[in-house]
N, CA, C and O of each residue as an XYZ file, in Angstrom:
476
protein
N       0.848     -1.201      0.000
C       0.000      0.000      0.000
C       0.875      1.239      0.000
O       1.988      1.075     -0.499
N       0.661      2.135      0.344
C       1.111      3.482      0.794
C       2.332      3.739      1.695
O       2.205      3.750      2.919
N       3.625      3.966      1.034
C       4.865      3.347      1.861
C       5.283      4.253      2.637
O       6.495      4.271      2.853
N       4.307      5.398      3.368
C       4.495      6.227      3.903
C       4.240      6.680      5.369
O       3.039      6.624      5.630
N       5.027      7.123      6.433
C       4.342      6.920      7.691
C       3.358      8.198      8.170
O       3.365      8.997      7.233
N       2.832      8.511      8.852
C       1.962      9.291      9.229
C       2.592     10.580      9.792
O       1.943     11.612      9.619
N       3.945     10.675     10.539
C       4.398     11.722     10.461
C       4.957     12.626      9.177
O       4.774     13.816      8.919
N       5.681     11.636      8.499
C       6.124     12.271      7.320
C       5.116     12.700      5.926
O       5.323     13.489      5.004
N       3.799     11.679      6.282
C       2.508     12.124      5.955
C       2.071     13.472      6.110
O       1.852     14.070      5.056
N       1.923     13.985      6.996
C       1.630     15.106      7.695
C       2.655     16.409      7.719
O       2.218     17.541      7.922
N       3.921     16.167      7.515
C       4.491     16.965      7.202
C       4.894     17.762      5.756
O       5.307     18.892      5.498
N       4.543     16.534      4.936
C       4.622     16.947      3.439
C       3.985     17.596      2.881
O       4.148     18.284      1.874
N       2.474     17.245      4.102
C       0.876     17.865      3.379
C       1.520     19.467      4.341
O       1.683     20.469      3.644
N       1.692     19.524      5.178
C       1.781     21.081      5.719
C       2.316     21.870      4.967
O       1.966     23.031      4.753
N       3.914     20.837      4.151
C       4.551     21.940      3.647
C       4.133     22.354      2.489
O       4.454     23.411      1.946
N       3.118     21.204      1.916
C       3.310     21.355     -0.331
C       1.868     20.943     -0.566
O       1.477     20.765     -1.719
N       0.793     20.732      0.821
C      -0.818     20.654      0.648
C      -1.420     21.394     -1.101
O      -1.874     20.936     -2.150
N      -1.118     22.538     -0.626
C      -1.723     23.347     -0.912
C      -1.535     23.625     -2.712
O      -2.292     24.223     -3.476
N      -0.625     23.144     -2.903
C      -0.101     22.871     -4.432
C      -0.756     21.195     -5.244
O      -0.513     20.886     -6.411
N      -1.402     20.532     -4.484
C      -2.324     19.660     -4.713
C      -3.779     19.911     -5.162
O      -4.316     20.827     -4.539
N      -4.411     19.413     -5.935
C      -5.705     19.749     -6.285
C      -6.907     19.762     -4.929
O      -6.680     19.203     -3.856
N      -7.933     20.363     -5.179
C      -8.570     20.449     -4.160
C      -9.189     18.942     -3.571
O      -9.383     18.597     -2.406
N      -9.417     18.192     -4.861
C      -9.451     16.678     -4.852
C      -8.914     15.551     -4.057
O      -9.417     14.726     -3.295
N      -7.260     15.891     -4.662
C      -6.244     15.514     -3.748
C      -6.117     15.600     -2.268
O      -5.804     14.726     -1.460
N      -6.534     17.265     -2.036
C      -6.416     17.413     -0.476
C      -7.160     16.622      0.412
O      -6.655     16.186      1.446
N      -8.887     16.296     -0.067
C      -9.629     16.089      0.828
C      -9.759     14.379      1.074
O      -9.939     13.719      2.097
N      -9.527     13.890     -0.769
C      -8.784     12.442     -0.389
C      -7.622     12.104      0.736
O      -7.775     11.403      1.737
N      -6.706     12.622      0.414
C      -5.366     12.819      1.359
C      -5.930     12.988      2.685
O      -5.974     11.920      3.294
N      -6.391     14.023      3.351
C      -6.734     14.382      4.213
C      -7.669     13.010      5.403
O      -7.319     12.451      6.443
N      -9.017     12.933      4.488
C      -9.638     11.623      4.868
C      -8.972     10.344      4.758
O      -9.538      9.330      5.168
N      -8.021     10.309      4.332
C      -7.127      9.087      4.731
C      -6.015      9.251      5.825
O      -5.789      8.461      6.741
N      -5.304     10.534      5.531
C      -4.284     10.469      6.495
C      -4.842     11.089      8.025
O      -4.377     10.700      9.096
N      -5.525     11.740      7.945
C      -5.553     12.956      9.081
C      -7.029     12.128      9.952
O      -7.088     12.012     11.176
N      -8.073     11.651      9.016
C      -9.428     11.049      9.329
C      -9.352      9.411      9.636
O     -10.089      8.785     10.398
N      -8.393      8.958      8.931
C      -8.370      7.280      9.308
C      -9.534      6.853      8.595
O     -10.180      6.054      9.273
N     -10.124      7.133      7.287
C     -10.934      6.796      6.607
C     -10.045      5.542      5.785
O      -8.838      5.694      5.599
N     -10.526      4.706      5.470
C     -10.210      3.651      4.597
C     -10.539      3.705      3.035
O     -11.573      4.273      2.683
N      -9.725      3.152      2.129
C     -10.279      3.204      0.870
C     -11.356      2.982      0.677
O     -11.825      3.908      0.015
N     -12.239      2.070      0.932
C     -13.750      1.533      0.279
C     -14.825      2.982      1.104
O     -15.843      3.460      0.605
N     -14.268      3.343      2.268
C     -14.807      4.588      2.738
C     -14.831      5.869      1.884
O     -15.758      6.605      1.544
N     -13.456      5.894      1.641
C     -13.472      7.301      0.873
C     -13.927      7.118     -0.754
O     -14.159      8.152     -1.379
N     -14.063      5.736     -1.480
C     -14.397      5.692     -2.244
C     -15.879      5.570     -2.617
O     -16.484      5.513     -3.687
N     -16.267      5.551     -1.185
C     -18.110      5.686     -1.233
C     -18.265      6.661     -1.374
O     -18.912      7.111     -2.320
N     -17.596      7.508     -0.264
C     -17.782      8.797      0.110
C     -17.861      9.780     -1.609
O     -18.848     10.399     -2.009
N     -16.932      9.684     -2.113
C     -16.765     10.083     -3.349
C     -17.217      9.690     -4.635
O     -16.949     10.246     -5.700
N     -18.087      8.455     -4.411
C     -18.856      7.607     -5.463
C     -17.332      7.090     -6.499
O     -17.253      7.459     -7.671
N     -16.654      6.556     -6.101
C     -15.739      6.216     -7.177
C     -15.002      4.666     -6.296
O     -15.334      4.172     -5.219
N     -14.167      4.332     -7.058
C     -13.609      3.050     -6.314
C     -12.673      2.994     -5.991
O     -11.839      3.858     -6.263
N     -12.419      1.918     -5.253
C     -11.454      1.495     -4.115
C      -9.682      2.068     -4.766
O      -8.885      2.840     -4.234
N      -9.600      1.434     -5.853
C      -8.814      1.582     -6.779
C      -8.765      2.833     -7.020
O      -7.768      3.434     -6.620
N      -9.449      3.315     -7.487
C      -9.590      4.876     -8.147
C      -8.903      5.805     -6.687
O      -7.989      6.599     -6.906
N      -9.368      5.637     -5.409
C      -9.118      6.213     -3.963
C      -7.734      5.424     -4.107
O      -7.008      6.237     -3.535
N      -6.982      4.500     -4.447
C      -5.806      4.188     -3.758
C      -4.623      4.727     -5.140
O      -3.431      4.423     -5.159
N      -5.376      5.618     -6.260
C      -4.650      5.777     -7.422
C      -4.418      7.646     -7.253
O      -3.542      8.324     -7.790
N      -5.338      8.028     -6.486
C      -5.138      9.505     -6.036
C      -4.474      9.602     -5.218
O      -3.939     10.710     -5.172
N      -4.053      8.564     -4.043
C      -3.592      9.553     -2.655
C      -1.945      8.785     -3.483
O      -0.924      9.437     -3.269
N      -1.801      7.532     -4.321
C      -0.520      7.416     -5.405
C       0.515      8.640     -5.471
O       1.691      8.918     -5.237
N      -0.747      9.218     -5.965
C      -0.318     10.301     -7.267
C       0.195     11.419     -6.580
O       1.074     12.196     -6.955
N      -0.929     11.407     -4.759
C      -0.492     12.921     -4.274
C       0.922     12.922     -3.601
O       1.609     13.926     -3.410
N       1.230     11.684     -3.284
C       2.009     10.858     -2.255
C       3.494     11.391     -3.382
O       4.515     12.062     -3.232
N       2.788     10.563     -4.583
C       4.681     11.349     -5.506
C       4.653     12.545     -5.931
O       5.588     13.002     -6.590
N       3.327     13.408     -5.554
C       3.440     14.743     -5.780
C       4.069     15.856     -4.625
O       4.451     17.026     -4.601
N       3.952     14.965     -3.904
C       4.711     15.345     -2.679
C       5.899     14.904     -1.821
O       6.128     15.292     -0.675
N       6.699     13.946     -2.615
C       7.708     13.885     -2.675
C       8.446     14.434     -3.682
O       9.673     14.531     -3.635
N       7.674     14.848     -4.713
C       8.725     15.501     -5.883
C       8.791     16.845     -5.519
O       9.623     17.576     -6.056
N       8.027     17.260     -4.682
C       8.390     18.686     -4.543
C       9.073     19.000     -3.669
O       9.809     19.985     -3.725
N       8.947     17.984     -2.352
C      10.541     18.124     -1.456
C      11.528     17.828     -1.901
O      12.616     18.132     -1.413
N      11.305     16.959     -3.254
C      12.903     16.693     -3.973
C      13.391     17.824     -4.054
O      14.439     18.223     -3.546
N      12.457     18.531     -4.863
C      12.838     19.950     -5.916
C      12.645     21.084     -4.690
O      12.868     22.219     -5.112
N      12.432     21.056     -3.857
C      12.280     22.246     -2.924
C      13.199     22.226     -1.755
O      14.052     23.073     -1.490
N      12.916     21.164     -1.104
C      14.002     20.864      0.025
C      13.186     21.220      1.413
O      13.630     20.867      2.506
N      11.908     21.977      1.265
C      11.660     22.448      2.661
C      11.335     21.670      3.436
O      10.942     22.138      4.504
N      11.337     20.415      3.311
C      11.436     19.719      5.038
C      12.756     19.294      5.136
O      13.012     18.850      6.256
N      13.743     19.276      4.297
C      14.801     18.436      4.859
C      15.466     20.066      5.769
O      15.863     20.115      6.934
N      15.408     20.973      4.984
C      15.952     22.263      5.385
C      15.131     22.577      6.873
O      15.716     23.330      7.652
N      14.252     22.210      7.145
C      13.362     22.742      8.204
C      13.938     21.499      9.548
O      13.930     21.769     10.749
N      14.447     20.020      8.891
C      15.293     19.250      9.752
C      16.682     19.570     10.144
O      17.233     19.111     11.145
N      17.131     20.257      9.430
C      18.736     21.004      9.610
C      18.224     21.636     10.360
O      18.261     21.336     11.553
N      17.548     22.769      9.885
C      17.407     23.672     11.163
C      16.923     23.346     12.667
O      17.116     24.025     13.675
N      16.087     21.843     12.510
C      16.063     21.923     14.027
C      16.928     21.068     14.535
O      17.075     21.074     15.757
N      17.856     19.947     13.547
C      18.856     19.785     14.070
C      20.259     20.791     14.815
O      20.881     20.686     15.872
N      20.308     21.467     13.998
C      20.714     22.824     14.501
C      20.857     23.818     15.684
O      21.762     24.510     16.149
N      18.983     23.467     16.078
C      19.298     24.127     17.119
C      18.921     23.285     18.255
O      18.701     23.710     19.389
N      18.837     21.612     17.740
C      18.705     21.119     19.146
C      20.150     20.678     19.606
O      20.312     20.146     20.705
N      21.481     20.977     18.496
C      23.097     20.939     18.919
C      23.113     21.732     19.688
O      23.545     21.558     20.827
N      22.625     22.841     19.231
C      23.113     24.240     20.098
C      21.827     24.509     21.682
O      22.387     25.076     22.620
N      20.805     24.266     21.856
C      20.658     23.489     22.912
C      21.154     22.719     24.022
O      20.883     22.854     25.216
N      22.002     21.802     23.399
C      23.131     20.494     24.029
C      23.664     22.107     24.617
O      23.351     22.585     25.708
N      24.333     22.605     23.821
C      26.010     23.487     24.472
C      25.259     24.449     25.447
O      25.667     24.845     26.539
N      24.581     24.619     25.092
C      23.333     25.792     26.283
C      23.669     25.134     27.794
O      24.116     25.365     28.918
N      23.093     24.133     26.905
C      22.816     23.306     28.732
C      23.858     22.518     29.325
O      23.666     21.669     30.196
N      25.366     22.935     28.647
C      26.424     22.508     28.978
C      27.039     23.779     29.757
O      27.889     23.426     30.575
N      26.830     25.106     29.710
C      27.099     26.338     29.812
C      27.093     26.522     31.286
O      26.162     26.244     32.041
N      28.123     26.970     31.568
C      27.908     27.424     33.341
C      27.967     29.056     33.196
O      28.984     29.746     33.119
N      26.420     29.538     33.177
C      26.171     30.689     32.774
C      25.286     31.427     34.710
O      24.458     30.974     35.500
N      25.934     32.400     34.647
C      25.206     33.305     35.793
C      23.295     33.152     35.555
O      22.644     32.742     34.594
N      22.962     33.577     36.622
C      21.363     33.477     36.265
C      20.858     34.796     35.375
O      19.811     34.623     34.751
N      21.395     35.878     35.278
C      21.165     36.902     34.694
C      21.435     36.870     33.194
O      20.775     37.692     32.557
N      22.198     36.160     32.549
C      22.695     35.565     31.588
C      21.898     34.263     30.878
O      21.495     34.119     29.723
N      21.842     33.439     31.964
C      21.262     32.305     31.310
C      19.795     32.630     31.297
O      19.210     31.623     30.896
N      18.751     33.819     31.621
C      17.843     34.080     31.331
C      18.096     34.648     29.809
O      17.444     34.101     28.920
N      18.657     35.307     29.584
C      18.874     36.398     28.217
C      19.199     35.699     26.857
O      18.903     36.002     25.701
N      20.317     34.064     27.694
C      20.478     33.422     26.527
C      18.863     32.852     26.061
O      18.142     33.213     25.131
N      18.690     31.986     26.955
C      16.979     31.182     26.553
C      16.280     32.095     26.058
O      16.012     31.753     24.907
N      15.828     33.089     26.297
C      15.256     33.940     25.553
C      15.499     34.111     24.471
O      14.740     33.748     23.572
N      16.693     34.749     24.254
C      17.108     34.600     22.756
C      17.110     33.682     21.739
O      16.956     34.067     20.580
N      17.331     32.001     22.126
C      17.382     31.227     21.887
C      15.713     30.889     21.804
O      15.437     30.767     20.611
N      14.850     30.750     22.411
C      13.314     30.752     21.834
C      13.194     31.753     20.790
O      12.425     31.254     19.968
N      13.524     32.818     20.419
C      12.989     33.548     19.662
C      13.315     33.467     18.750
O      12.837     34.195     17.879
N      14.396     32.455     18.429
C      15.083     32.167     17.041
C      14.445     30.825     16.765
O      14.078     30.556     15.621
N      14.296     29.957     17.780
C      13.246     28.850     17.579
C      12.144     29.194     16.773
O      11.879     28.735     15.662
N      11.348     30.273     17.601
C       9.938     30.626     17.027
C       9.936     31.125     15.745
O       9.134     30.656     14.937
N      10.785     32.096     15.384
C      11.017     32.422     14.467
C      11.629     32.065     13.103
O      11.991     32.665     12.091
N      11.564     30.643     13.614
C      12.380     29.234     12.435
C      11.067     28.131     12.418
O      10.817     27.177     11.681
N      10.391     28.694     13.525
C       8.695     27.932     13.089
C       9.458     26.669     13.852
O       9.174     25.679     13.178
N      10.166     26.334     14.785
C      10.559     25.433     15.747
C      10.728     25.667     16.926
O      11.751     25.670     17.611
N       9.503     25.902     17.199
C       8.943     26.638     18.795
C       8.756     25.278     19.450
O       9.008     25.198     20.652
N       8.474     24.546     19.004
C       8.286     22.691     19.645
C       9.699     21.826     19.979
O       9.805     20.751     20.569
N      10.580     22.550     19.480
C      11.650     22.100     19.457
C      12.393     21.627     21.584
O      13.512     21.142     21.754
């Protein structure tokens, strides 16, 4: 079936959804996000099982070809590899308390501002 896991599911659709047909999305969506099953979504849509496992195919390499050609999740993994290194050295730091407030701070706001506030 679908050689794809549910995180990396979910991340592909966040980054390159929206460059998918409106079709695509809501198939995609009711499978990945809803836990709908093919013969489900193919009711749902009056079409078949086949036909539902030949769209979310299509969106699945439409969304890997565009992280090929784009890069924004592998780039969005550097970056939080990045700053969960620099994290490590933070918390290796024998920093005063007046200091080690100013660093974390700073250090969230470059998180947030890299859209890796979860980090």
């Amino acid at each position: 079936m679908l050689k794809t896991n549910r995180l990396e599911a979910a991340l592909l659709f966040d980054l390159y959804g929206e460059l998918l047909t409106e079709h695509q999305r809501k198939v995609w969506q009711l499978y990945w996000s809803e836990d709908w099953s093919l013969s489900e979504i193919g009711e749902a849509q009056a079409t078949s099982r086949a036909a539902v496992h030949d769209i979310l195919e299509r969106s699945r390499h439409s969304l890997f070809d565009y992280e090929a050609k784009l890069g924004l999740l592998r780039s969005w993994r550097a970056k939080q590899k990045a700053l969960d290194d620099l994290r490590q050295v933070l918390l290796e730091l024998p920093l005063e308390a007046s200091w080690r407030a100013r660093v974390w701070a700073a250090y969230d706001r470059v998180a947030q501002e890299e859209g890796l506030g979860d980090v």
